[in-house]
C-alpha positions in Angstrom: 70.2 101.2 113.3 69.2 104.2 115.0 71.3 107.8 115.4 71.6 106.7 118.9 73.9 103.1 118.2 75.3 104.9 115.3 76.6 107.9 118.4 77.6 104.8 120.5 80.1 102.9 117.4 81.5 106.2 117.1 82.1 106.5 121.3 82.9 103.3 121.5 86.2 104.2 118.7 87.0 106.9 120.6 86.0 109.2 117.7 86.0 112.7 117.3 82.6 114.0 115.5 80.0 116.2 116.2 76.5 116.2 115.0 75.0 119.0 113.4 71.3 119.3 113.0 69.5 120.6 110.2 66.0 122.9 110.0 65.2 120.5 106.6 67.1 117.5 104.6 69.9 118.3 102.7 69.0 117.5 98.7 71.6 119.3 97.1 75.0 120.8 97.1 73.6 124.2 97.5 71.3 123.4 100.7 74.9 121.6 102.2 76.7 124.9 101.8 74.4 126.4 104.1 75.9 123.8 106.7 79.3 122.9 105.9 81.9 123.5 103.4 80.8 121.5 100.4 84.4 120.1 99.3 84.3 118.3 102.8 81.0 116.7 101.6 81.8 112.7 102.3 78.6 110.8 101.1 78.4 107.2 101.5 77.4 105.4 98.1 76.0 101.8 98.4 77.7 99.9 95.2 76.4 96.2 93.9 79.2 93.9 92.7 79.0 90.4 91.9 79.9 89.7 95.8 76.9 91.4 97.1 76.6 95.1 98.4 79.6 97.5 99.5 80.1 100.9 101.0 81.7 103.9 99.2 82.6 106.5 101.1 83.7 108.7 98.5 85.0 112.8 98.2 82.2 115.3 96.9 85.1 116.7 94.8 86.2 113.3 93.5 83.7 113.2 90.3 82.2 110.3 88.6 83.5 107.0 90.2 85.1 105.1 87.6 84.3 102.1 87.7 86.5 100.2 85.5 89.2 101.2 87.4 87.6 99.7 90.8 86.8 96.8 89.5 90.3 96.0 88.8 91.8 97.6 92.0 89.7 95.6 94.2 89.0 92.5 92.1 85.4 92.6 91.2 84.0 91.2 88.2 80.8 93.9 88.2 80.7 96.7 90.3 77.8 99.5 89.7 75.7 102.0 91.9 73.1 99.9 93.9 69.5 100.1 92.8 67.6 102.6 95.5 64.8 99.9 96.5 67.9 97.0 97.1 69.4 99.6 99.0 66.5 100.2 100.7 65.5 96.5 101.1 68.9 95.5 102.5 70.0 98.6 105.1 67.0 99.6 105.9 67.9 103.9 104.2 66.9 105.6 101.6 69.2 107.1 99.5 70.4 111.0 100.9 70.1 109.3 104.4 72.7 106.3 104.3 75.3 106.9 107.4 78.3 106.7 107.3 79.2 104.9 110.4 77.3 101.6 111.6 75.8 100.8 107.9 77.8 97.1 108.3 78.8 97.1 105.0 82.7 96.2 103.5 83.6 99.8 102.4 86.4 101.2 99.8 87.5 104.3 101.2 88.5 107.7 98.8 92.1 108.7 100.1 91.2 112.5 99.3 89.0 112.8 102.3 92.3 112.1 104.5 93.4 115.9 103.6 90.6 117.5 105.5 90.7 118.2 109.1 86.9 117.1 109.6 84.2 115.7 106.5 80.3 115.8 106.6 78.3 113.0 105.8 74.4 111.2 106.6 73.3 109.8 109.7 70.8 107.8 108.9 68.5 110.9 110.1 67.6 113.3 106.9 67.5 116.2 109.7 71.1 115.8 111.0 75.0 115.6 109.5 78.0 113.9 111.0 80.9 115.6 111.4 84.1 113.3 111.7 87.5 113.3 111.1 88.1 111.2 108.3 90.8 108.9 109.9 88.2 107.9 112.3 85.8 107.0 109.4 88.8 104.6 108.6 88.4 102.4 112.0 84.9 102.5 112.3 84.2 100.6 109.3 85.3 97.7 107.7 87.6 99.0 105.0 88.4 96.8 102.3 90.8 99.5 101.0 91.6 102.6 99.5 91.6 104.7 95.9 92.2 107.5 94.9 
């Protein structure tokens, strides 16, 4: 999927976003900050469970997922951080570029992003951030449900 029928998903929802492009990829917290605020930082994670791949779209200021704790809210047996090349294999990103709208993945969703006005995330373009409002992030993917 391309930036340009990831901008027509979003349209489509009626969402409120804004890209913002980039003179380089962002690799680190400390490049984001030159951007956005970093504690609006939204990256999507590609997990592996037992039922195949899933989306993450998880708070920068969340921490370490914990797992165990996943696992039981949502059922899974296994449930860890994908392997890069499956990733790769399977959406067609590399990790640092996954988007977070159009990836067609289920998705569990961090409730913390739901206090900020607008969070950044990828695109599927290394060069350019997504700026969203986070309830929009909600409807434009398929949420299988929330944590905290």
């Amino acid at each position: 999927m391309n930036i340009g029928e990831i901008q027509q998903i979003l349209d489509l929802h009626k969402c409120c976003y804004e890209l913002i492009a980039q003179d380089k990829p962002i690799l680190s917290a400390a490049d984001a900050k030159q951007y956005y605020p970093i504690e609006k930082a939204a990256p999507m994670l590609v997990l592996q469970s037992e039922k195949g791949l899933l989306g993450c779209i998880v708070s920068f200021q969340h921490g370490k997922l914990n797992f165990d704790e996943l696992k039981r809210q949502f059922g899974f047996i296994q449930l860890k951080l994908a392997d890069r090349k499956v990733i790769k294999e399977e959406t067609g990103y590399d990790i640092g570029t996954i988007p977070l709208a159009g990836l067609g993945l289920d998705c569990i969703f961090d409730k913390k992003l739901l206090k900020h006005d607008f969070v950044f995330g990828g695109t599927g373009n290394e060069r350019l951030t997504l700026k969203i409002k986070p309830a929009d992030l909600l409807r434009v993917n398929i949420i299988l449900g929330q944590f905290e």
